[in-house]
Backbone as CSV, one residue per row, in Angstrom:
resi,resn,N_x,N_y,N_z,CA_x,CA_y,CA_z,C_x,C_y,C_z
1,UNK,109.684,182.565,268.923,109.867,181.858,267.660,110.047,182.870,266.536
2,UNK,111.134,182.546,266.026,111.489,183.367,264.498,110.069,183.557,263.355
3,UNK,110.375,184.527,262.572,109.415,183.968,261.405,110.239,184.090,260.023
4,UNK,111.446,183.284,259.605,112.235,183.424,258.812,111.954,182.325,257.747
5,UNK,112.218,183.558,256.442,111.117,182.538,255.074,112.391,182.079,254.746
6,UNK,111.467,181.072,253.722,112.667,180.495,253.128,111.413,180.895,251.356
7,UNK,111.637,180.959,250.435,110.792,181.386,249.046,109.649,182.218,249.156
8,UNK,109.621,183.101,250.780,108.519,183.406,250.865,107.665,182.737,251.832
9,UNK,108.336,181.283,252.062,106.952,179.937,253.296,107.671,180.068,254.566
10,UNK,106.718,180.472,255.615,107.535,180.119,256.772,108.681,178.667,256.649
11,UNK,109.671,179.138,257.558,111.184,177.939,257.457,110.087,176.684,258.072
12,UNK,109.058,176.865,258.914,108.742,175.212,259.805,107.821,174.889,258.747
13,UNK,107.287,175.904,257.820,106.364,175.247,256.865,106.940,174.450,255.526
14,UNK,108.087,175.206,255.350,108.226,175.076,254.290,109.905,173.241,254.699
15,UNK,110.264,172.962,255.639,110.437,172.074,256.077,109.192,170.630,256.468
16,UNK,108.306,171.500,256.933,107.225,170.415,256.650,106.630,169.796,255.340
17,UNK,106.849,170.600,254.643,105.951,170.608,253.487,106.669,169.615,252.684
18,UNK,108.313,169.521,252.630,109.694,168.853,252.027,108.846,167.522,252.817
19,UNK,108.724,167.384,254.044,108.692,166.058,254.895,107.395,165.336,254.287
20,UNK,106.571,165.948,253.773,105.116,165.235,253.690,105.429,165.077,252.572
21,UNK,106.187,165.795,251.271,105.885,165.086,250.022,106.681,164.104,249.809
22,UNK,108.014,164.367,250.394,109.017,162.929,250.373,108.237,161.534,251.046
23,UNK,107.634,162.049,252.385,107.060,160.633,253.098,105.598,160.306,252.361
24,UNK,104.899,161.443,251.371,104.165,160.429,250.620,104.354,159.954,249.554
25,UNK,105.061,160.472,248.850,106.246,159.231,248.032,106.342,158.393,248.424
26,UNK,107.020,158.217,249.637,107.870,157.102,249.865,106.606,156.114,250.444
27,UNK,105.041,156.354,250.966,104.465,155.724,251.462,104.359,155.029,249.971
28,UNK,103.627,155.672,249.288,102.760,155.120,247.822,103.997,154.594,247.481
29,UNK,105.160,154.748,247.247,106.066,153.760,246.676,106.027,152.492,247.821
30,UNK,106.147,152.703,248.307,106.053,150.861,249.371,104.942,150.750,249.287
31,UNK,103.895,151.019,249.044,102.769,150.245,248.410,102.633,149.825,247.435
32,UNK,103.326,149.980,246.140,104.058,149.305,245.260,104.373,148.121,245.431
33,UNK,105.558,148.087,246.377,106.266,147.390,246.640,105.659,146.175,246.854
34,UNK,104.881,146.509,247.760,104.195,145.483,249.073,102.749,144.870,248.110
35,UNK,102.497,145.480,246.899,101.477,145.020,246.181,100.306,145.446,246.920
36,UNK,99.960,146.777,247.360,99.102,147.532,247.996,98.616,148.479,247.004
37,UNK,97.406,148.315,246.087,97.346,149.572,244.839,95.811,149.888,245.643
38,UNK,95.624,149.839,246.677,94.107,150.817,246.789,94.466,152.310,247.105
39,UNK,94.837,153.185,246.256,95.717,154.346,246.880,93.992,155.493,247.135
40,UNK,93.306,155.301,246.127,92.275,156.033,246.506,92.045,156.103,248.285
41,UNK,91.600,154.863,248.700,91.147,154.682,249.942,92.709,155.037,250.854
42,UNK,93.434,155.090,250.617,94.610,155.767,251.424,94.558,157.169,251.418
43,UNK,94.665,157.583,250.470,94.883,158.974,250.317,93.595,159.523,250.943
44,UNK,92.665,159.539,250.919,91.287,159.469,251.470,91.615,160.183,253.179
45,UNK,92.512,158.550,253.277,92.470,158.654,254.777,94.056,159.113,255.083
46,UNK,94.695,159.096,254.464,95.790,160.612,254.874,95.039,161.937,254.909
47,UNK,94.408,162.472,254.233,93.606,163.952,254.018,93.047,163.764,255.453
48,UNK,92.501,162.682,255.937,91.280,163.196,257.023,92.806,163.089,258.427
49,UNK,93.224,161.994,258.283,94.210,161.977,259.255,94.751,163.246,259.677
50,UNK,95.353,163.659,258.299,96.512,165.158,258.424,95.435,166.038,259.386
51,UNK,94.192,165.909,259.361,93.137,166.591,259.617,92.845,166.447,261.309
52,UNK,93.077,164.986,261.528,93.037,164.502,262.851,94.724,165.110,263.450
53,UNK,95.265,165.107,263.200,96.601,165.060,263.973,96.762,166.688,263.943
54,UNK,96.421,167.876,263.201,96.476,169.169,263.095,94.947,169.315,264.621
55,UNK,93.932,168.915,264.896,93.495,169.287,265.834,93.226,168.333,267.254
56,UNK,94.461,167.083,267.020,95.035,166.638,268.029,95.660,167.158,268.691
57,UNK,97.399,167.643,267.824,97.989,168.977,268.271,97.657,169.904,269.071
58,UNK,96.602,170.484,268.335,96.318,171.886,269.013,95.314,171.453,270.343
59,UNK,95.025,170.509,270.868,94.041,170.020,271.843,94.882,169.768,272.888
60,UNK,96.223,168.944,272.715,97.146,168.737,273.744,97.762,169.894,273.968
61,UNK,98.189,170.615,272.614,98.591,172.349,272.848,98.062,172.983,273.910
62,UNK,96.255,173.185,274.078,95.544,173.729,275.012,95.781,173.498,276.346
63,UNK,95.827,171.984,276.600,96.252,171.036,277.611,97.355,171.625,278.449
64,UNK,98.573,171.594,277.421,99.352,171.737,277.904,99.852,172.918,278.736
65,UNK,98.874,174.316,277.782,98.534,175.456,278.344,98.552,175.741,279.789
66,UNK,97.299,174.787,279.345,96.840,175.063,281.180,97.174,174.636,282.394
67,UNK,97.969,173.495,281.979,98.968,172.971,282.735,100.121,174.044,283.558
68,UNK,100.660,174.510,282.646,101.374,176.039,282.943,100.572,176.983,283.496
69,UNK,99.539,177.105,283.258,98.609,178.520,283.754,98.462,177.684,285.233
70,UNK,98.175,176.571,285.747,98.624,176.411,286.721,99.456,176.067,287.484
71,UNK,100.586,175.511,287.303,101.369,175.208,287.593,101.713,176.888,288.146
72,UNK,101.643,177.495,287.424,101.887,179.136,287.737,101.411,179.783,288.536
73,UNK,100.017,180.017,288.470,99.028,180.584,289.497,98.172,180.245,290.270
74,UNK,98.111,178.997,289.920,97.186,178.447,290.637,96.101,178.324,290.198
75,UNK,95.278,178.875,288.731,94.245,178.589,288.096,94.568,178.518,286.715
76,UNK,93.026,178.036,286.166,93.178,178.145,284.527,92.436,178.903,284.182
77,UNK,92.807,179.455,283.116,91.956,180.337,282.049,91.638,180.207,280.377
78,UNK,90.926,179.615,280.007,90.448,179.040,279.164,90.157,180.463,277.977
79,UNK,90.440,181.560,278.250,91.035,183.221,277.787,91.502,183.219,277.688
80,UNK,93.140,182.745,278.313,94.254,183.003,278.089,95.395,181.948,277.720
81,UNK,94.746,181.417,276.618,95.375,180.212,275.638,97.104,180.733,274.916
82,UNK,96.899,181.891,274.951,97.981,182.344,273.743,99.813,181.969,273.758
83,UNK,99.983,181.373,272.788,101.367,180.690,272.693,101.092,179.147,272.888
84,UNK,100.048,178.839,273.240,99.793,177.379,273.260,99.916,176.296,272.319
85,UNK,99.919,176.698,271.313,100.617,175.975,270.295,100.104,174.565,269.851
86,UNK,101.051,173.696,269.072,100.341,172.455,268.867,101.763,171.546,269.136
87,UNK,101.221,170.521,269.708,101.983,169.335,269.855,102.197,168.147,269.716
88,UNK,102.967,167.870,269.273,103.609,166.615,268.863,102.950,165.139,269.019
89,UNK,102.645,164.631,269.903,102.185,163.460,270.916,100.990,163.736,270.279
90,UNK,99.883,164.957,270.673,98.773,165.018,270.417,98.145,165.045,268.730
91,UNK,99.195,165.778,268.000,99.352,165.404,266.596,99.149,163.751,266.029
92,UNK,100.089,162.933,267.378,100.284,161.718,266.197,99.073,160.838,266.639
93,UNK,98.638,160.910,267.987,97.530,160.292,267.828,96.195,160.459,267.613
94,UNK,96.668,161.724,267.136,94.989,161.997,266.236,95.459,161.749,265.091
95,UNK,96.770,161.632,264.484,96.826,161.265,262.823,96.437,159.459,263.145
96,UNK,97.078,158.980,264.415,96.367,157.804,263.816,95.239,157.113,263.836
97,UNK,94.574,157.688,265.238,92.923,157.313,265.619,92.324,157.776,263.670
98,UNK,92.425,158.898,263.725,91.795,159.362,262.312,91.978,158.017,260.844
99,UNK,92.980,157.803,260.722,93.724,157.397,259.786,93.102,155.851,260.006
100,UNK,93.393,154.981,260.968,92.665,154.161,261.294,91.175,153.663,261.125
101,UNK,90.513,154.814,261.610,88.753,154.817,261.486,88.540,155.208,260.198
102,UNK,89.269,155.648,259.472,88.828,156.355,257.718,89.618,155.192,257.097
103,UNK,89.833,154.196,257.191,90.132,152.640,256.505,89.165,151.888,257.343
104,UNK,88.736,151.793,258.093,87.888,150.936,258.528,86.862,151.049,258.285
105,UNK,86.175,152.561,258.040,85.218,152.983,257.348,84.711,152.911,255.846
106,UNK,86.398,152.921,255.476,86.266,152.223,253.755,86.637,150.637,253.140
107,UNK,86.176,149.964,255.009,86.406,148.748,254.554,88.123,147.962,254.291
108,UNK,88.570,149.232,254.439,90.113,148.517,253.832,90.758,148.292,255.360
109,UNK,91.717,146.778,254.701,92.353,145.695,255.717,93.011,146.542,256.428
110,UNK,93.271,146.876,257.672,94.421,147.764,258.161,95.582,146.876,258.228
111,UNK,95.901,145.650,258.314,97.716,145.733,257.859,98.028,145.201,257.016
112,UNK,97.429,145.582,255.681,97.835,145.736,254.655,98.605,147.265,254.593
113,UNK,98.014,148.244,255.186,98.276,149.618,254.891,98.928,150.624,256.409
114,UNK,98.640,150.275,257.846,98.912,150.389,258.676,100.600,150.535,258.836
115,UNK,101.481,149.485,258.469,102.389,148.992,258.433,103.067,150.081,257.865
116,UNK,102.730,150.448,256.294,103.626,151.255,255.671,103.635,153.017,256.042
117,UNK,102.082,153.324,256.397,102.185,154.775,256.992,102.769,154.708,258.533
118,UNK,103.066,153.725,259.488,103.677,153.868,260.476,105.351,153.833,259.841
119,UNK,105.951,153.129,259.115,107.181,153.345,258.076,107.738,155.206,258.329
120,UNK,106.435,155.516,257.498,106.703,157.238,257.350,106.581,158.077,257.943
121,UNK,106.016,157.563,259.351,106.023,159.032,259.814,107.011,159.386,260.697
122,UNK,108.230,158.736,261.229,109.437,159.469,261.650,110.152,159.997,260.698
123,UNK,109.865,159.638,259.150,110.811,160.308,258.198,110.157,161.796,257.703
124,UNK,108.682,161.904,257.842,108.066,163.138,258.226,108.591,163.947,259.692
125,UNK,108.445,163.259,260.087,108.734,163.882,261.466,110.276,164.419,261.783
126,UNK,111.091,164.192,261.340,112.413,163.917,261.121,112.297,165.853,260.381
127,UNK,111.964,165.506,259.095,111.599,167.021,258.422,111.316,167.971,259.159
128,UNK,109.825,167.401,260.102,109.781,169.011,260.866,110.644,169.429,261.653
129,UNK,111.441,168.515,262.586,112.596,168.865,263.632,113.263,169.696,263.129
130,UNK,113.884,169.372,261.881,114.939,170.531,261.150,114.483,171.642,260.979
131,UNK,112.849,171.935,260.753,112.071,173.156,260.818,112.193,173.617,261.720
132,UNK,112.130,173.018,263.134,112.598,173.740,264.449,113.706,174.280,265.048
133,UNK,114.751,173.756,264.348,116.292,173.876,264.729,116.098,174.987,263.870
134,UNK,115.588,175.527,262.697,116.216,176.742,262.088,114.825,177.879,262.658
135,UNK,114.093,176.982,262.991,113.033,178.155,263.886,113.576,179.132,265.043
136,UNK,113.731,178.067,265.587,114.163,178.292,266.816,113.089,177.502,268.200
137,UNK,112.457,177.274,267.826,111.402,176.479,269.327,112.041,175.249,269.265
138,UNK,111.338,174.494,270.282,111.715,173.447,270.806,113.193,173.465,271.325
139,UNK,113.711,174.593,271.735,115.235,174.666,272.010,115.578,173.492,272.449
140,UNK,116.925,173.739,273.066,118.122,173.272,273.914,118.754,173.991,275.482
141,UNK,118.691,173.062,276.159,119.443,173.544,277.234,120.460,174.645,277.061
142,UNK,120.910,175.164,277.560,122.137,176.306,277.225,123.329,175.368,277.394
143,UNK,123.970,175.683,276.617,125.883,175.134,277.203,126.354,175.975,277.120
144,UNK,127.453,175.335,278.278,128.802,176.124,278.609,130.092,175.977,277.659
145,UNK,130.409,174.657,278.188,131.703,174.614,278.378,131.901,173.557,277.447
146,UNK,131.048,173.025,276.680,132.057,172.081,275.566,130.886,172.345,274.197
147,UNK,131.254,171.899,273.100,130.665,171.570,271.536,129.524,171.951,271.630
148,UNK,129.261,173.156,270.921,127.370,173.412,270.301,127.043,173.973,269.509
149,UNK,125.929,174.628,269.230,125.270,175.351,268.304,124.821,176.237,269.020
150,UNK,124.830,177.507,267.665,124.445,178.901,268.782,123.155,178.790,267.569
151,UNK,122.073,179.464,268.218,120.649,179.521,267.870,120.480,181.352,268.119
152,UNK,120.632,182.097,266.924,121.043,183.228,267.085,119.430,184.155,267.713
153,UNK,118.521,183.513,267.111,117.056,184.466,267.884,117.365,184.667,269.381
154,UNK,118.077,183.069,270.177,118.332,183.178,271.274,119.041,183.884,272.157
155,UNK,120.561,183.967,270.918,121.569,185.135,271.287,122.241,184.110,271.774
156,UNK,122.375,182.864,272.551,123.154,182.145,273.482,123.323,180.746,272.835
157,UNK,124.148,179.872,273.403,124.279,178.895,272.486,123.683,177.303,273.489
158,UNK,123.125,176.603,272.954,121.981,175.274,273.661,122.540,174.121,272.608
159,UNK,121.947,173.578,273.034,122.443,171.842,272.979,121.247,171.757,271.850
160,UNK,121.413,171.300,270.565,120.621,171.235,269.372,119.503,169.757,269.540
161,UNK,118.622,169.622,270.142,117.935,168.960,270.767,117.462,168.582,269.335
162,UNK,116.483,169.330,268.606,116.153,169.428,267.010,116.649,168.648,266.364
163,UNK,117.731,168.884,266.007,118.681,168.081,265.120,119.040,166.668,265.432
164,UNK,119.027,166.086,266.969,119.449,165.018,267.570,118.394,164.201,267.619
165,UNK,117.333,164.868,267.477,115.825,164.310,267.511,115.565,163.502,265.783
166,UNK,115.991,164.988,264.932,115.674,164.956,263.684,116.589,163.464,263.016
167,UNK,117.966,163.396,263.621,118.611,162.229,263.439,118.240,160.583,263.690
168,UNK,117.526,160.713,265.082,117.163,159.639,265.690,115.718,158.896,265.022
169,UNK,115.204,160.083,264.526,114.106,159.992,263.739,114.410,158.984,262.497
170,UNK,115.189,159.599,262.093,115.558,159.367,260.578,116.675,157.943,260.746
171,UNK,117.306,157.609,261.849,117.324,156.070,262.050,116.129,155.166,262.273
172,UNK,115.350,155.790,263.032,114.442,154.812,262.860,113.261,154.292,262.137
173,UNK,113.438,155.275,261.041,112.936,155.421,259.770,113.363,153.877,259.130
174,UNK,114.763,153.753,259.154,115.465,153.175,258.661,115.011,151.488,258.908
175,UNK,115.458,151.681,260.475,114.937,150.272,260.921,113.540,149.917,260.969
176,UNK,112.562,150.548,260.759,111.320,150.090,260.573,111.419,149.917,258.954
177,UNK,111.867,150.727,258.388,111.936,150.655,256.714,112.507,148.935,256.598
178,UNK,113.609,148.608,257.322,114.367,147.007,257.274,113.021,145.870,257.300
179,UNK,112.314,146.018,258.709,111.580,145.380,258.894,110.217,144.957,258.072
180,UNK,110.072,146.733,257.599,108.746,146.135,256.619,109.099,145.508,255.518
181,UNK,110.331,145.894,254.692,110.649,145.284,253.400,111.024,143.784,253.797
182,UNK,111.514,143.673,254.865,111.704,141.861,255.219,110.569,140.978,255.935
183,UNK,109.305,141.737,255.607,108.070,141.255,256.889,108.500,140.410,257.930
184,UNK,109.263,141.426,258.838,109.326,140.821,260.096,108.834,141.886,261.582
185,UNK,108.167,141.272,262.115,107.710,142.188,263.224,106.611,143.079,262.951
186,UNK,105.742,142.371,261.975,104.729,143.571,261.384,103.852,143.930,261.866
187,UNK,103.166,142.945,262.718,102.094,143.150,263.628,102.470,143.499,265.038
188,UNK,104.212,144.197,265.040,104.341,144.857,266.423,105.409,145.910,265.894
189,UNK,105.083,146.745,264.549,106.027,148.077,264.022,105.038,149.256,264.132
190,UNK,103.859,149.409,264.719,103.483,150.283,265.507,104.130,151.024,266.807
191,UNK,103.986,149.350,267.502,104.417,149.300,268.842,106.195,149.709,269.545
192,UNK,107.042,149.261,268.035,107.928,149.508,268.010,108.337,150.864,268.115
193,UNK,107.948,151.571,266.612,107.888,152.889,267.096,107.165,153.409,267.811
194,UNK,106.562,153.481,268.331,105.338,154.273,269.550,106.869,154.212,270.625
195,UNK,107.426,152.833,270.896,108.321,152.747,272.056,109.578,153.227,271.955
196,UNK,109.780,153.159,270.662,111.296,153.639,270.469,111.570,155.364,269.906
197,UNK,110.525,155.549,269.939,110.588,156.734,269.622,109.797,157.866,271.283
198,UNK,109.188,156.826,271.797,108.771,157.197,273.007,110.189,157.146,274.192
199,UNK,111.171,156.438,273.671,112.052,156.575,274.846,112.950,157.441,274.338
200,UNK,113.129,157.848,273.168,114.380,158.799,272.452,113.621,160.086,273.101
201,UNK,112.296,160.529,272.756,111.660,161.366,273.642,111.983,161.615,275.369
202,UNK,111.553,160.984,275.604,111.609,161.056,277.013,113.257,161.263,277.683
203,UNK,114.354,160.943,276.867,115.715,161.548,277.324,115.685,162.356,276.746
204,UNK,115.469,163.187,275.514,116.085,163.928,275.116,115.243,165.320,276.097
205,UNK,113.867,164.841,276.276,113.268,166.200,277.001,114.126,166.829,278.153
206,UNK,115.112,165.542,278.657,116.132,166.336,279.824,117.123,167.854,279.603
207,UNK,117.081,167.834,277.861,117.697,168.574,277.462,117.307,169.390,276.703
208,UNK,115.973,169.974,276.602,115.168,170.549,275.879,115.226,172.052,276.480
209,UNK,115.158,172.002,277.513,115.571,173.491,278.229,114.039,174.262,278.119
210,UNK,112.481,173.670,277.950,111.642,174.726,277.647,110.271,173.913,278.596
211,UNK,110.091,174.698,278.965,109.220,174.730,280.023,107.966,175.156,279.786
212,UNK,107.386,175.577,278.364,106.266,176.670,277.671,105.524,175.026,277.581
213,UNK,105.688,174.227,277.461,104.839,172.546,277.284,104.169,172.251,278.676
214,UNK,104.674,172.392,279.686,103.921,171.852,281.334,104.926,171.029,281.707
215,UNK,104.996,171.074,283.111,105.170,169.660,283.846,104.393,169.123,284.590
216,UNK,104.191,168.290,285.000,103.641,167.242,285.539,104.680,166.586,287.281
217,UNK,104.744,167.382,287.825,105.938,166.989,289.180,107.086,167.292,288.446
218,UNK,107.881,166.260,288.482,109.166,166.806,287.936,109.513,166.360,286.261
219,UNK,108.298,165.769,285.988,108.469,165.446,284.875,107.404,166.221,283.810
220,UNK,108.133,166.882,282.335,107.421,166.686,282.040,106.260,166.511,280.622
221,UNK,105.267,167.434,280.517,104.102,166.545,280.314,104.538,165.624,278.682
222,UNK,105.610,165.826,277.892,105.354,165.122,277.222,106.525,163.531,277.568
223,UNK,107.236,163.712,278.564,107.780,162.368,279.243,106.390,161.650,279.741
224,UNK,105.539,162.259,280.496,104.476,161.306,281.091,103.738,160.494,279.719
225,UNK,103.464,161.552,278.331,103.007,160.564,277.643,103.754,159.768,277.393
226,UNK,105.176,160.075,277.035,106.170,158.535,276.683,106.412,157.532,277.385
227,UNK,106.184,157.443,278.802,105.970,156.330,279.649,104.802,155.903,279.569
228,UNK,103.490,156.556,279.651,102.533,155.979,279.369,102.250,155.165,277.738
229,UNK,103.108,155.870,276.553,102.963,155.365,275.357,103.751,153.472,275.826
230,UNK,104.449,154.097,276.357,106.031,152.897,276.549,104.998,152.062,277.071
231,UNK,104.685,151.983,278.185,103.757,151.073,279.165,102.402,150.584,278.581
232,UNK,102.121,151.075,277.829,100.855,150.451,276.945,101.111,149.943,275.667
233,UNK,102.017,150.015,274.678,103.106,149.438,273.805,103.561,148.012,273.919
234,UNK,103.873,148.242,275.548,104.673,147.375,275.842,103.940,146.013,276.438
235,UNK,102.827,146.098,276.848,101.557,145.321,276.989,100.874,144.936,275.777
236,UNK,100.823,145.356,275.146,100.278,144.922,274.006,101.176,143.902,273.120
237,UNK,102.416,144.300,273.357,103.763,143.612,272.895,103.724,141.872,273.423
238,UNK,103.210,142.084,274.898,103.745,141.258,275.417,102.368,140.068,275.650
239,UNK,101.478,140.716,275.144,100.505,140.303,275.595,100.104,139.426,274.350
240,UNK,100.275,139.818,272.736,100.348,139.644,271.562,101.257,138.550,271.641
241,UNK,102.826,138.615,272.184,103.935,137.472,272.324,103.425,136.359,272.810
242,UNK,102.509,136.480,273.811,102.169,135.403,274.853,101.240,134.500,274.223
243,UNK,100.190,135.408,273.677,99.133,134.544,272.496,99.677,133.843,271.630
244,UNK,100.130,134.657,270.535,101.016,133.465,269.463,101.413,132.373,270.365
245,UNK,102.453,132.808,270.703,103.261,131.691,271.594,102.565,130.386,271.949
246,UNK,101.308,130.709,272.670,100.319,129.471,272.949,100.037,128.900,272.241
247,UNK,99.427,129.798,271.036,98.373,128.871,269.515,99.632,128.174,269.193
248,UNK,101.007,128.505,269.079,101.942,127.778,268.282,102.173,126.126,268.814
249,UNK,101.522,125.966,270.716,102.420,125.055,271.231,101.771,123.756,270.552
């Protein structure tokens, strides 16, 4: 991984940093919107969240470590953590276990407020990808023979996984953004994104080209969480459909 500034801030920091103040804008403005003014008790529980999802990260990071340390040798070493990094999956569900229990703790309704920080965080997330594409981690497969991007730390040119991610993100920013401003599907725009962003995951890892995360057989470890996100999403989806459905008959 590069360490190329941009004013002086690392490029993934200083891309993150763009992503969190735009997406808390944009949260506190749809709370506006939505006639949501308890911002104290939000902000509260963004601080502890950001807090949960920074040593979520780094917990699945470890995980994932050791996954590789065996997959490799045949043991783990709980010494030899280094490059382990933080990840994604493990980030978001410690931002939301956190985020969750620090409104419930202050008493406040969760979907009143639930709704709009699930809104923002592919348009956060969206931000950091672009931090990675000019990083350089999270590569791309190598290409040959047709259309790409050369990723110069690499020297060789890969399939911009980053950017395709960072896009897909930022559509579905969009369509959850549709849904909340039209309250439709509100009590399943968790579930939505958890799934739709769990299956954009899980193809694009075919083309990720990096192996420093683990596998799991031939898959891996962050496809196994997106089937498992998908498969428990998707129960809850259906299981939620089935209830209404009854009380309505």
């Amino acid at each position: 991984m590069t360490q190329t500034l941009i004013f002086g801030v690392p490029v993934y920091a200083f891309f993150a940093g763009i992503g969190l103040a735009i997406s808390y804008t944009n949260f506190f403005s749809l709370m506006i919107i939505k006639g949501n003014l308890e911002f104290r008790k939000n902000t509260i529980a963004i601080v502890i969240a950001l807090c949960g999802a920074l040593i979520g990260a780094r917990i699945l990071g470890i995980i994932s470590s050791l996954i590789v340390q065996w997959n490799s040798v045949g043991n783990i070493s709980f010494f030899d953590l280094e490059g382990s990094g933080l990840v994604f999956y493990g980030g978001l569900y410690g931002f939301l276990v956190t985020y969750v229990l620090s409104l419930k703790k202050q008493k406040e309704e969760l979907t009143r407020s639930l709704p709009i920080i699930v809104v923002c965080i592919p348009l956060f997330h969206g931000f950091g990808r672009v931090g990675c594409f000019f990083v350089g981690c999270c590569f791309g497969t190598e290409l040959v023979s047709y259309s790409n991007y050369e990723i110069a730390f690499f020297n060789v040119s890969r399939m911009p996984v980053q950017l395709i991610e960072a896009g897909a993100n930022l559509l579905l920013f969009f369509l959850l953004l549709v849904f909340l401003l039209k309250n439709i599907f509100l009590k399943f725009i968790l579930s939505i994104y958890l799934v739709s962003y769990s299956v954009i995951r899980f193809v694009l890892e075919f083309y990720r080209g990096d192996v420093i995360r683990g596998y799991i057989g031939f898959l891996s470890l962050s496809q196994v969480i997106a089937m498992a996100t998908i498969f428990g999403a998707g129960v809850y989806i259906y299981l939620t459909w089935r209830r209404d459905s009854s009380e309505n008959l």
